[in-house]
C-alpha positions as CSV (number, residue, x, y, z in Angstrom):
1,X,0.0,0.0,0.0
2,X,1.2,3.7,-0.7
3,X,2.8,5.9,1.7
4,X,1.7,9.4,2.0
5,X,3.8,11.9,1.4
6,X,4.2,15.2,4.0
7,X,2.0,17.4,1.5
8,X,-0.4,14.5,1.2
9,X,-3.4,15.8,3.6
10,X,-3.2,19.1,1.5
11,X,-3.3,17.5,-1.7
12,X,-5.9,15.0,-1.0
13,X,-8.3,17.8,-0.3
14,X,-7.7,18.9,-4.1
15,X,-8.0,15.7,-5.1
16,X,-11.9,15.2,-6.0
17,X,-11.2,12.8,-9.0
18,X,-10.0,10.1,-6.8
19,X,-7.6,9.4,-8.9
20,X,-4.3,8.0,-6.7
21,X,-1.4,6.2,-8.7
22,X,1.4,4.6,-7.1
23,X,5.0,6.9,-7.3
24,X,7.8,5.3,-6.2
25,X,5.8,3.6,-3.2
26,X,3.9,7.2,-2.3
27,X,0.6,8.3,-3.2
28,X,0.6,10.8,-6.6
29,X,-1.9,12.4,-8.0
30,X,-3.3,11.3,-11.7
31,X,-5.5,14.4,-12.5
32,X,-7.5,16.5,-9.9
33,X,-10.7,17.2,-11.2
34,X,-13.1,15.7,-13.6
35,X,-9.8,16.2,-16.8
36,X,-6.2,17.0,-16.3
37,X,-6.2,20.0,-19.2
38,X,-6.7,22.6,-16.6
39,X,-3.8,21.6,-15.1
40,X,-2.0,21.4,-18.2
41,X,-2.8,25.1,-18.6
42,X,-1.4,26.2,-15.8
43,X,1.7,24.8,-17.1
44,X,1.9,26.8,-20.0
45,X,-0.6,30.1,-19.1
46,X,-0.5,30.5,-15.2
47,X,1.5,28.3,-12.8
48,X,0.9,24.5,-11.5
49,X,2.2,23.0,-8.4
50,X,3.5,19.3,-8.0
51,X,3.8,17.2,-4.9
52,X,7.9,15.5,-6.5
53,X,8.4,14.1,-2.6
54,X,8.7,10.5,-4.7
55,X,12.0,11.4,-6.0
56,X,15.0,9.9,-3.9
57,X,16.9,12.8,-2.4
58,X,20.5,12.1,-0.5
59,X,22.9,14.9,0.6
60,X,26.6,14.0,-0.1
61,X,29.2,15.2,2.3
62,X,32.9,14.9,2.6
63,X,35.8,16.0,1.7
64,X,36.2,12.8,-0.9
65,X,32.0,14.1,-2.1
66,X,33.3,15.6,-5.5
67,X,35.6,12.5,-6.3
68,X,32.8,10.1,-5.5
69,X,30.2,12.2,-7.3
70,X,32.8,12.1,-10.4
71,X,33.9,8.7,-10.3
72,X,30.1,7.2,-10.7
73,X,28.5,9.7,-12.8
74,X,29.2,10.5,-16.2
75,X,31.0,14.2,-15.8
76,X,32.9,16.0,-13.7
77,X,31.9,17.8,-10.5
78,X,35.5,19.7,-9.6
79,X,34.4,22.7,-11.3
80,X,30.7,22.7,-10.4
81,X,30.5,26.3,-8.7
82,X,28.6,26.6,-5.1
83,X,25.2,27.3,-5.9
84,X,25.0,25.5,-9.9
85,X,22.4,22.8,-10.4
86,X,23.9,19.8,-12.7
87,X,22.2,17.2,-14.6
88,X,23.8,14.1,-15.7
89,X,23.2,10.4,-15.4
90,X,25.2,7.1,-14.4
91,X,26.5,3.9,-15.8
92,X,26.8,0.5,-15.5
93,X,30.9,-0.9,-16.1
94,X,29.5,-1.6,-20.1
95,X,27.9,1.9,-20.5
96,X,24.3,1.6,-20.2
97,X,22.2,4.1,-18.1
98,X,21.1,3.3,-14.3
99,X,19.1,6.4,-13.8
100,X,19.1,10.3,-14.4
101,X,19.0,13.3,-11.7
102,X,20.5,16.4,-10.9
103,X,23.2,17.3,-8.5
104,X,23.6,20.4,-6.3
105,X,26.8,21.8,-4.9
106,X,25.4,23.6,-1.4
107,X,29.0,24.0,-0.7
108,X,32.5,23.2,-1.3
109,X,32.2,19.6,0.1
110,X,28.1,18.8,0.7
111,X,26.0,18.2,-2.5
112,X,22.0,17.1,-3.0
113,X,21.6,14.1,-5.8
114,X,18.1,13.7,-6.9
115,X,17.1,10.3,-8.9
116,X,14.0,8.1,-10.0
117,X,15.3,5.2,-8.5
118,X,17.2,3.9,-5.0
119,X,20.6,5.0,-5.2
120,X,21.7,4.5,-1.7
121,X,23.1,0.9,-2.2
122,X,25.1,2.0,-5.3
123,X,26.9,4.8,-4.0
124,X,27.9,3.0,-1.0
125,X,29.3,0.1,-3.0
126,X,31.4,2.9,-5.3
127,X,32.6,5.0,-2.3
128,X,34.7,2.3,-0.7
129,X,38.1,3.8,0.5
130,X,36.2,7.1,0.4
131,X,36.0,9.9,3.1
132,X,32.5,10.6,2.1
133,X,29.0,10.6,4.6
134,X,25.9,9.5,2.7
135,X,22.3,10.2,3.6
136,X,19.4,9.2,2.4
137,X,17.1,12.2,3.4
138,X,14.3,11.2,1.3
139,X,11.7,10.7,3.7
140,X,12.6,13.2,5.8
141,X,12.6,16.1,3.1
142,X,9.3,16.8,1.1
143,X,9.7,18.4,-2.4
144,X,7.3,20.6,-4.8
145,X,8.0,21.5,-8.5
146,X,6.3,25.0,-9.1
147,X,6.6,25.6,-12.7
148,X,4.9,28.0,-15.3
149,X,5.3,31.6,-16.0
150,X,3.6,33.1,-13.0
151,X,5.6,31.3,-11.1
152,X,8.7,33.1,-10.1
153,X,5.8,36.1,-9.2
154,X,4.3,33.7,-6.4
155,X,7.9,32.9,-5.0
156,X,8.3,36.6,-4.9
157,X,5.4,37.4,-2.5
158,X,6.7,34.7,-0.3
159,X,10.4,34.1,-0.2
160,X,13.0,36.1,0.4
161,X,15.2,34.6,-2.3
162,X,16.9,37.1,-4.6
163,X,15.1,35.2,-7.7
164,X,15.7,38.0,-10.2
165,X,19.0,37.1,-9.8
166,X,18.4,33.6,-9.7
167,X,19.7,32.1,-13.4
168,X,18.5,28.7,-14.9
169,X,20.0,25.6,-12.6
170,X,20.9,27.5,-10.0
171,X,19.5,26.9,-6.3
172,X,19.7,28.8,-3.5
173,X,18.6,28.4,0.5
174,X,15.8,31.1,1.2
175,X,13.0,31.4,3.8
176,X,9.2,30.6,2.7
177,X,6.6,32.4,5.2
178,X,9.7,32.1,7.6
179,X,10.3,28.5,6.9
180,X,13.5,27.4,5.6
181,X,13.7,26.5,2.3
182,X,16.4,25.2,-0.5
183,X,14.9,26.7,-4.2
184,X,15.8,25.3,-7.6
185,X,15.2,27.0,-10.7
186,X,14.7,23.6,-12.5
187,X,12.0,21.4,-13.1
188,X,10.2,18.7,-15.3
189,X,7.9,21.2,-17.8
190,X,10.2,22.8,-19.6
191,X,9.2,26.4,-18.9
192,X,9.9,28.8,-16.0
193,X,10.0,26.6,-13.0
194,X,11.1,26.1,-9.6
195,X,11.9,23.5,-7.6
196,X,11.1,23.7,-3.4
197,X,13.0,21.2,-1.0
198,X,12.0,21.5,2.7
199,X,11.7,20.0,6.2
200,X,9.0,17.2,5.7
201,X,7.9,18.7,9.2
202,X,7.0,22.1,7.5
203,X,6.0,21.0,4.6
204,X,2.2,21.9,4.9
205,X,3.3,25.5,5.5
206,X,5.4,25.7,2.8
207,X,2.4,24.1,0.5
208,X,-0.1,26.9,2.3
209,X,2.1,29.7,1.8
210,X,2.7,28.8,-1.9
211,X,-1.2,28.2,-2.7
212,X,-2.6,31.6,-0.8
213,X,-0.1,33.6,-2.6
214,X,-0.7,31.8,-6.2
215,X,-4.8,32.4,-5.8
216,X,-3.7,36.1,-7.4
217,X,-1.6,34.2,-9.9
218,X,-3.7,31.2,-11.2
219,X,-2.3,28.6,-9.6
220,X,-3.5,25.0,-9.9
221,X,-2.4,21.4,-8.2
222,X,-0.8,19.0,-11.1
223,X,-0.7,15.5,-11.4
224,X,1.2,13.1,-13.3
225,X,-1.3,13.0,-16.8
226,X,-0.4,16.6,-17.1
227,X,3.5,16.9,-16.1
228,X,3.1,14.3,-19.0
229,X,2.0,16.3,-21.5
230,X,4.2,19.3,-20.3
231,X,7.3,17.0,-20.4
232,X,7.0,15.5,-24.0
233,X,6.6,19.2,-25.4
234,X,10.1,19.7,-23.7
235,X,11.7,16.9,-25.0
236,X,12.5,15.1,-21.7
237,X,12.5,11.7,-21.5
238,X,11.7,9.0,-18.5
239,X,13.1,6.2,-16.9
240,X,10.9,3.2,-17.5
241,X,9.4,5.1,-20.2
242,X,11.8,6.6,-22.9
243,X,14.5,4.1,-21.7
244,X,14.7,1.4,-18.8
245,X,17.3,0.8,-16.0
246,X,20.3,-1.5,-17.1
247,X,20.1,-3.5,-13.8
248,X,16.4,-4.2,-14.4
249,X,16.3,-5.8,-17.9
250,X,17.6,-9.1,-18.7
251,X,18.9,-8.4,-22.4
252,X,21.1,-6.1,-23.6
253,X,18.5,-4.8,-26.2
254,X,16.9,-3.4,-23.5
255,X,19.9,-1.3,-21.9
256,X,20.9,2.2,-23.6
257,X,23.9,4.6,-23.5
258,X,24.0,8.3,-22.9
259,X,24.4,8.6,-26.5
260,X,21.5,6.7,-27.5
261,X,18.6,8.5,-25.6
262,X,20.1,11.6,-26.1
263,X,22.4,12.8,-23.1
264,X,25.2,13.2,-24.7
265,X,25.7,16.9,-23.4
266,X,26.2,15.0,-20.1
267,X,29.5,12.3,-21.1
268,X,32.8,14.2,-20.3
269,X,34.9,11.6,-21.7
270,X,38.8,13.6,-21.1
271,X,39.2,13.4,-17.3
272,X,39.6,11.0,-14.4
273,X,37.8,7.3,-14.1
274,X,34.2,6.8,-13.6
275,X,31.9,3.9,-14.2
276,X,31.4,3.1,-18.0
277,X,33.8,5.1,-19.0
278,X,36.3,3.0,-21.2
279,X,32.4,1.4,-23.2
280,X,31.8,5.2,-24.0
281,X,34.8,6.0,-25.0
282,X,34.8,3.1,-27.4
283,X,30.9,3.8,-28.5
284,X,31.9,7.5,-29.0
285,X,34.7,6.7,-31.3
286,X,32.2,4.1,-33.2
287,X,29.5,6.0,-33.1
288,X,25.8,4.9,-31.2
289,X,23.8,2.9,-32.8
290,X,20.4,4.0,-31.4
291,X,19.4,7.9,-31.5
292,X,16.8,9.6,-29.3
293,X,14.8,12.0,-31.2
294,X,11.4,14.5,-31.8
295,X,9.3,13.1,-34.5
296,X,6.1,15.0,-35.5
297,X,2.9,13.0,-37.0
298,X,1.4,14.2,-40.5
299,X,-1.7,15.6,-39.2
300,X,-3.6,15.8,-42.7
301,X,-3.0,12.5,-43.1
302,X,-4.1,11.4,-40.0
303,X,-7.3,13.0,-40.5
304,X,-7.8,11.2,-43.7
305,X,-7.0,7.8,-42.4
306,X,-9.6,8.6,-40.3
307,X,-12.2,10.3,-43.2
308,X,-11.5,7.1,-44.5
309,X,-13.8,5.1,-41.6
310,X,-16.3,8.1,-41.8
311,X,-14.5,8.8,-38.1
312,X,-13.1,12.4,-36.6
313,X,-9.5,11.9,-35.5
314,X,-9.2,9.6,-32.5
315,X,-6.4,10.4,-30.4
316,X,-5.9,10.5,-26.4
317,X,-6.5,13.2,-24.7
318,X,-3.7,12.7,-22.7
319,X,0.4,11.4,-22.9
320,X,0.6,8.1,-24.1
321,X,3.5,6.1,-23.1
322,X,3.0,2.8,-25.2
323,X,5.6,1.8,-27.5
324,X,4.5,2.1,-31.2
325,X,6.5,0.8,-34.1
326,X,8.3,2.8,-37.1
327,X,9.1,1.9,-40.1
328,X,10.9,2.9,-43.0
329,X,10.4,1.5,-46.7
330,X,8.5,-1.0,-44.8
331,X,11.4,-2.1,-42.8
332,X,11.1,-1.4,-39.2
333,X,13.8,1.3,-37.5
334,X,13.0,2.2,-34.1
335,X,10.0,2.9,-32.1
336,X,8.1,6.2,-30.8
337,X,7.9,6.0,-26.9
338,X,6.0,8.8,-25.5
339,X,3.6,10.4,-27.6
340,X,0.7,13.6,-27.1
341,X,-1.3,16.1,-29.1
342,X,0.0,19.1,-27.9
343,X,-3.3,21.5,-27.2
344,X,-0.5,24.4,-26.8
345,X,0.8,23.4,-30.5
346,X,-1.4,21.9,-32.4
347,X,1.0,19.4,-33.1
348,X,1.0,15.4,-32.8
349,X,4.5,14.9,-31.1
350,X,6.5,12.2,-29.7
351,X,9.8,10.9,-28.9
352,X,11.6,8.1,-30.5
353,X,14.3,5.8,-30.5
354,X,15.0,4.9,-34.1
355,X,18.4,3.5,-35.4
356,X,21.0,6.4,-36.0
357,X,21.1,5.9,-39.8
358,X,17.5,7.8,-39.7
359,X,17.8,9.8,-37.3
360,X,18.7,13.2,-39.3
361,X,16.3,15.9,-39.0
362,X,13.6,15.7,-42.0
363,X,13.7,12.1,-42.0
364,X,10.5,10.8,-43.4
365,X,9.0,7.9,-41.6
366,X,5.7,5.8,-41.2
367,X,4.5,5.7,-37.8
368,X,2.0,3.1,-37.3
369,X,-1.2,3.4,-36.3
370,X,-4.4,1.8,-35.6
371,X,-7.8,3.1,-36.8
372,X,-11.0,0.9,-36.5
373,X,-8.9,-1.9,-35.3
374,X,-6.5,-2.2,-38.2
375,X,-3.3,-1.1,-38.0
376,X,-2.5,1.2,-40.6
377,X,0.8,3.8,-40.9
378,X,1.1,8.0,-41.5
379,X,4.2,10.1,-42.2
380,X,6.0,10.9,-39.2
381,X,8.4,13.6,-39.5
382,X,12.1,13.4,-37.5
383,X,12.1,17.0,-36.5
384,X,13.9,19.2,-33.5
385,X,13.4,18.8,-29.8
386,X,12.7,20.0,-28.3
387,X,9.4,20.7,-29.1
388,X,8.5,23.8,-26.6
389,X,11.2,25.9,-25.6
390,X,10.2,29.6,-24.7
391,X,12.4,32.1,-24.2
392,X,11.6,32.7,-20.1
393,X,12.7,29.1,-19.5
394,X,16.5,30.7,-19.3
395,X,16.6,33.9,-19.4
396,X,16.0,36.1,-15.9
């Protein structure tokens, strides 16, 4: 049975859908009310806050913290100012992805990991002959993503965190109604955003304080279906989604690189040893063999594969996350693995692994699909992700 997370007696009295999932062992939120497209909104018009106390959170201190932090993931920390935000990911010893997060340097020898999965276990293993502390302060730290373009305005009327001044993947402590706070500016929708990490013990003032100030500023509580929606448009992919956890598949078809679902930016290849590093060295030189990438549906021609049946287009009104097949000269290539019509964009987008030799922008593809019960296929479109990117997301 779920856990419920510090926020959870607030959010449960938003919650008149009834409509609990299971995150990571705590209760989430699916959608709110009677659809999850308000809440998708607020993403993109107002702001929308997320209960994110699922995520694994450790602190890592020590004065051996930046050569433990560099030796499992897949770049450097040494020159990670006080105060930057990192993301990256880490590797099996053949290359293949664990889990993604971020890192936080609080100061010169304590950092803040956050990942999908348990991470505990593997960092002890690799900090052997160490002088490292590791804590797992997951339960005892609740966390809320507050992301969308009013949302820097709410954190004004209630922080006194210099957030003008506060650049993209940066984070900084501050106190919230009085309460002490740590603030991100990062997040999972790829607009203006925040992230909130607190005292699990405050944490209901930190979620009151946030939703009387954002009344003024549209605010809204956001499941899962609509951070789903929000994340596609920006291109981000997820574990168990996009690409699965190397320990938890039994064939290597199943594992993936940096390279192959698109973190490259991440692989620092020129500096000390970390985990995987001589496989990626060797699959840089080669080349991957899998790309991630955007691809965007032909929406004419979806509409007459549907004119066909004497149907209206019949798409979910929410994120898919079903693996559907691609194809290329009727031979297949790769596969799209999350997939939504963007209401922002007017635009059926999706991500997709698909062998590198097609992966160059303009590739024309056929993406199946099934109308009626028969499985037919439209031109998909390799395009650039990602899909949303507005200007606020960065600048101050």
């Amino acid at each position: 049975m779920p856990i419920r997370s510090p926020f959870h007696d607030r959010v449960a009295r938003y919650c008149t859908s009834f409509a609990w999932k299971d995150w990571a062992g705590y209760y989430a939120v699916s959608h709110f009310g009677e659809t999850h497209l308000p809440e998708y909104w607020a993403f993109r018009e107002s702001c929308a806050i997320t209960d994110i106390t699922p995520l694994f959170k450790y602190e890592i201190k020590g004065k051996d913290a930046v050569r433990l932090l560099s030796r499992m993931t897949v770049r450097g920390f040494e020159k990670l100012p006080a105060g930057r935000v990192a993301y990256t990911c880490w590797c099996d010893a053949n290359g293949k992805v664990i889990d993604d997060g971020t890192v936080s340097r609080l100061g010169e020898d304590h950092f803040f990991l956050t990942a999908a999965e348990p991470t505990l276990s593997w960092m002890s293993r690799l900090s052997r002959g160490f002088e490292v502390e590791l804590l797992d302060v997951s339960e005892r730290t609740g966390a809320l993503s507050l992301q969308g373009p009013t949302s820097r305005d709410v954190l004004k009327q209630c922080t006194d965190a210099k957030l003008d001044s506060l650049r993209f993947f940066e984070t900084t402590p501050a106190k919230l109604d009085g309460t002490g706070v740590q603030i991100s500016r990062t997040g999972y929708s790829g607009d203006l955003g925040y992230e909130l990490w607190c005292n699990a013990d405050d944490a209901l003032k930190v979620w009151d304080a946030l939703m009387t100030v954002g009344r003024g500023y549209g605010i809204e509580p956001a499941g899962i279906e609509a951070l789903d929606m929000a994340r596609i448009e920006a291109g981000f992919i997820m574990l168990g989604v996009d690409y699965y956890s190397a320990p938890h598949v039994t064939i290597d078809a199943r594992r993936s690189s940096p390279y192959e679902i698109g973190l490259d930016h991440c692989v620092k290849l020129d500096r000390g040893s970390f985990m995987g590093q001589e496989a990626l060295r060797a699959e840089a030189a080669r080349g991957a063999e899998w790309k991630m990438v955007g691809v965007e549906a032909d929406w004419l021609e979806l509409e007459r594969l549907y004119e066909s049946y004497n149907l209206p287009p019949g798409l979910a009104p929410a994120a898919c996350r079903e693996c559907v097949p691609l194809y290329s000269d009727g031979k297949f290539v790769g596969q799209v693995t999350s997939t939504v019509w963007s209401p922002l964009l007017k635009r059926y987008i999706c991500l997709a692994s698909v062998k590198a030799h097609y992966a160059a922008l303009g590739t024309k593809l056929q993406l199946e699909h099934t109308a009626l019960y028969e499985r037919k296929t439209v031109t998909a479109t390799v395009v650039e992700r990602p899909f949303f990117e507005p200007e606020r997301k960065r600048t101050p």
